[in-house]
N, C-alpha and C positions, 0 to 999 in steps of 0.2 A: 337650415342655416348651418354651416361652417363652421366646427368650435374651433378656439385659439389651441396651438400647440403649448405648451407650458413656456416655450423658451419667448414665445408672440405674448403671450399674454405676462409674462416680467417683461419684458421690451415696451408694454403698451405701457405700464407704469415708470419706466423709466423719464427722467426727465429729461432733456436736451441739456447738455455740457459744453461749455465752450473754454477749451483748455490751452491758453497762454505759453506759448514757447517759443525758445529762445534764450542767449548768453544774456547773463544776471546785469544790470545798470542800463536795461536798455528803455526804462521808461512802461514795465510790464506793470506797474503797482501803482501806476496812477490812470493808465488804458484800461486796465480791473474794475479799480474802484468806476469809474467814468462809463462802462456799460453794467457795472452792477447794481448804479441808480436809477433804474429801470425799473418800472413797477412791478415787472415778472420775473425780477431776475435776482439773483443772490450772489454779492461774492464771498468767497471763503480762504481767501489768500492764498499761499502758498501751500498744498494740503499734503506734499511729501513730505513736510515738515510736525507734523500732529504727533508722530509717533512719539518722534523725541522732544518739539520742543513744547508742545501740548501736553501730552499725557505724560512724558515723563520727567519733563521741569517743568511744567505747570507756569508758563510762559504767558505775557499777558495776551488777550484776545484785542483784536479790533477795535472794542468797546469799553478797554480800560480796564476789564478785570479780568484776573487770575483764569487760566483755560476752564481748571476745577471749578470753580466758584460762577462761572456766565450760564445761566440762565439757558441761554441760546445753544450752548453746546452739550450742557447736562440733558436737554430733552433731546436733541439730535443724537448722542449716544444710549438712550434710551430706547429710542424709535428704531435705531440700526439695530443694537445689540441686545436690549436688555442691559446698558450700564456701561461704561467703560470699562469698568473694572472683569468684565464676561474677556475680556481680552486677554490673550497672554501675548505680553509685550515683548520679552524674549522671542517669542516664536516670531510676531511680526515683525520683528527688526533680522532673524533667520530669514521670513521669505524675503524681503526687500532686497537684502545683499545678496540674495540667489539668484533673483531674477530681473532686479530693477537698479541697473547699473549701466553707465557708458558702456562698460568692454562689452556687456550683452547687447550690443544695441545691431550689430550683423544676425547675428541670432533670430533677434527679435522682427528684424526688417524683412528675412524672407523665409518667416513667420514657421516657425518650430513650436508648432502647439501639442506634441507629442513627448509620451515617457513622463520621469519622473519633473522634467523640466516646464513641459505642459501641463502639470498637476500643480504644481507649485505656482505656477505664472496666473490659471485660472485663481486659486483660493486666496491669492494675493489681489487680483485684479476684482473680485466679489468683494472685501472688506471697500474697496471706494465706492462698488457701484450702489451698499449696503448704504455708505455715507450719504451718497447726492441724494437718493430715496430719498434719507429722512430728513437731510437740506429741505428736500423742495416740498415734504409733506411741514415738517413746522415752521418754515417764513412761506408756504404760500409761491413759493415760486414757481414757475416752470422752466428755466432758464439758471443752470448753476454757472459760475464761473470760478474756474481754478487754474491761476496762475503759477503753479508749480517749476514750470520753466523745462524742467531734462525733457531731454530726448529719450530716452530709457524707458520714462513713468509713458510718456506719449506714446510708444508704440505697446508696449504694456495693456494698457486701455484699449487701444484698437484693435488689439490682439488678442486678447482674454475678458475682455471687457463685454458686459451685459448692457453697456448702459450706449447713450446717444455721442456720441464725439466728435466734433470737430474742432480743428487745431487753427492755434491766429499763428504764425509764427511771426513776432515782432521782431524788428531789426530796427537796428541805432547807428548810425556811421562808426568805425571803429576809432578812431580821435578824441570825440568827446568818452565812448565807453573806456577805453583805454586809459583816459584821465579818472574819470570816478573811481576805476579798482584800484589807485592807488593814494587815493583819500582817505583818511579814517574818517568813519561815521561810527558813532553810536549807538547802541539798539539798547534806546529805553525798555524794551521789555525785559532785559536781561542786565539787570545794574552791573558798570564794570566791565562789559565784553561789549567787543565792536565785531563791525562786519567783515566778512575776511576782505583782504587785501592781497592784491598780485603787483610782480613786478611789470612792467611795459611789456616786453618780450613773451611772459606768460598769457598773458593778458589778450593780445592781440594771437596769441597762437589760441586759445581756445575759441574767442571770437570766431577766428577760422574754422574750430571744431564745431562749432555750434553750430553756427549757417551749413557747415556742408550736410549734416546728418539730415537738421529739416529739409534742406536743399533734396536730401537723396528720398526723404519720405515723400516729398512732392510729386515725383515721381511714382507714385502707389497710386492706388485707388482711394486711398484716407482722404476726406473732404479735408481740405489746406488753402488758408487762405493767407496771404501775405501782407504783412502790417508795416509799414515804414514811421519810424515814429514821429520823423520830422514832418511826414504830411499829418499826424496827430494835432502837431504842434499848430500845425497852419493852417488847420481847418477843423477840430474839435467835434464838432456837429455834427460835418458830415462824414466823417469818418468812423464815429462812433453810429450815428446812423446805418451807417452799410456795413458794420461787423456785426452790428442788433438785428435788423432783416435777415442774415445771410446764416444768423447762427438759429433763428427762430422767434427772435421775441416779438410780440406783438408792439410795444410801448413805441413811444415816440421821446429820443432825447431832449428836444428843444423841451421840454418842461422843468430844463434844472440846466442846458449848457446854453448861454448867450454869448455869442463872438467869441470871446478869449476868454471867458469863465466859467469855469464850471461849478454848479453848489451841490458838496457832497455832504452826507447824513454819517452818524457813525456806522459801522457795520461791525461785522463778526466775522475778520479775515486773522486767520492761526500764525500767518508769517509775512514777512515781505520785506519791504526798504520800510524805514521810520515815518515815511509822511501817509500810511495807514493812518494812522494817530489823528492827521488832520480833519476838521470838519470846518463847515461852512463854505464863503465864497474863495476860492483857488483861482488867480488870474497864473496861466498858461503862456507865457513870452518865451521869446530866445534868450538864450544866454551863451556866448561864446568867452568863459571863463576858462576855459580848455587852450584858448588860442591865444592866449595868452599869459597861460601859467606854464605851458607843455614850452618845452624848447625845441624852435625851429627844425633843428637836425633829428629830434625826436620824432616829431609830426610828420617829418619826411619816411622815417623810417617805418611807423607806423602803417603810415598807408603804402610802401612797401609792399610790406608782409601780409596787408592784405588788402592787394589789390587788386585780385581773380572775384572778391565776391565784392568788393565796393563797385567794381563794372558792372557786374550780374544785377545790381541791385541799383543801378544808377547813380550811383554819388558820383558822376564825374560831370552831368548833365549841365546842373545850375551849380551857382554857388550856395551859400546857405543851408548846405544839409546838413549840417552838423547843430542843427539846433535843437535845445533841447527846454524840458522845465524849469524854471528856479522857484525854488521853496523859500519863504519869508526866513524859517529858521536856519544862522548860515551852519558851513561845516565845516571840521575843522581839516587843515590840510595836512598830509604827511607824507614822509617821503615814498621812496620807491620799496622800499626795504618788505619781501613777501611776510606779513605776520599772520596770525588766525586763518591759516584753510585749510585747517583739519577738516571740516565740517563738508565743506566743497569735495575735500579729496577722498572723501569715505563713500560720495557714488560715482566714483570715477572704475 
């Protein structure tokens, strides 16, 4: 018999990853939770966000408590590290801004695994593959999901990464996304600070940014699959069905999503949009609150600016692609004025 090479035999323990990407408001936090109610599968939210808004504001988890204090995440840093605290946080917020950034993202695409820059990129890329390990060894899984969203973290992983990858890249019509960045939301887990906010113009130009980058990884050999969110909307079931086959899971949804509902459990996700928070039954409808809060001349322009990837992507087919979730709890409107995107702008 054949022994495993060392790098085969970590690769055999690896779990299967199914990593969420795409511009932020496009419906990635409710497509997450939605295939991570799967018997085999875990999601973890947003996990570029653990550095800072887990370990070092002790941000609430998923599951209503404090990062520090959950249960679920003290034995997952345990299993990875030996403790969270085996971390120097300074150092992992040094490798991230070295390596795991938009500007990096040419770099990363025709894949510079050499030098001090490749040293850096693996030791970075081992702290997650350390992560999903202990994911899938303490819930049981074999199926993580991390919704992270950059392009940067995505090729990152498939680049230096030990572990299994495949990417959804979810897409939202730019209209209704371009409305939500300039809404204020809230984020209970952070009393007092909301989500960042862009103006229309910004907004729709990263839209553009987002899709071209996955657009350009499509083109690699990285397994990429394409998620539209309004066929999410209009078919639930099966569209979470064929992202759960396609990424590995054995489970079958239909044991939690019926026609336009879906019943989700709490879970143990580090970031996301506010309706993590939600449990129970979620009915899934349109909502074209977009179309008529956005003014005419605006919509127009909108799709504008980007209308090279709304063709690419079909929105010009039917009508009704711009539909999207509503959530029972409303939110509050605000105007265009860009406030809060430090946070965004620090992996740019």
């Amino acid at each position: 018999m054949v022994g495993l090479s060392a790098r085969d035999a970590a690769d055999a323990k690896a779990p299967e990853v199914l990593y969420l990407g795409g511009f932020g408001r496009s419906g990635s936090t409710l497509l997450e939770r939605s295939v991570g109610e799967l018997g085999d599968a875990c999601a973890v939210g947003e996990l570029v966000h653990l550095w800072e808004r887990g370990l070092g504001n002790n941000e609430l988890c998923g599951c209503g408590q404090p990062f520090r204090q959950c249960p679920f995440w003290t034995e997952v840093g345990e299993v990875a590290f030996g403790g969270w605290d085996a971390l120097d946080a300074d150092h992992v917020a040094s490798l991230k801004h070295s390596v795991d950034r938009n500007r990096h993202f040419g770099r990363l695409l025709i894949g510079s695994r050499f030098g001090s820059f490749g040293r850096r990129l693996r030791e970075y890329t081992a702290l997650y593959d350390a992560i999903y390990r202990a994911v899938a060894q303490v819930s049981g899984a074999r199926l993580v999901i991390d919704s992270s969203k950059h392009a940067s973290l995505a090729l990152c992983l498939r680049k230096g990464s030990g572990s299994r990858v495949r990417i959804a890249h979810v897409v939202r019509d730019s209209p209704a996304v371009v409305y939500s960045w300039t809404k204020v939301v809230a984020r209970p887990e952070a009393t007092g600070d909301t989500m960042a906010r862009y103006t229309p113009g910004r907004a729709a130009l990263w839209w553009d940014s987002y899709n071209l980058m996955f657009s350009l990884i499509g083109l690699t050999r990285i397994p990429l699959r394409r998620v539209r969110y309004e066929d999410f909307v209009r078919d639930p079931l099966e569209t979470v069905r064929g992202l759960a086959t396609w990424a590995g899971s054995a489970s079958d949804p239909a044991d939690y999503i019926n026609a336009d509902v879906v019943r989700l459990t709490a879970g143990h996700t580090v970031a996301g949009n506010p309706m993590r928070f939600r449990t129970g039954e979620i009915a899934i409808r349109r909502d074209q609150e977009w179309a008529s809060a956005m003014a005419p001349g605006l919509q127009r322009r909108v799709r504008l600016w980007t209308l090279p990837f709304r063709w690419r992507y079909g929105y010009f087919k039917r009508r009704g692609a711009d539909s999207q979730v509503t959530i029972s709890t409303p939110l509050d409107r605000g105007t265009t004025r860009e406030v809060n995107s430090r946070e965004h702008s620090r992996h740019l």
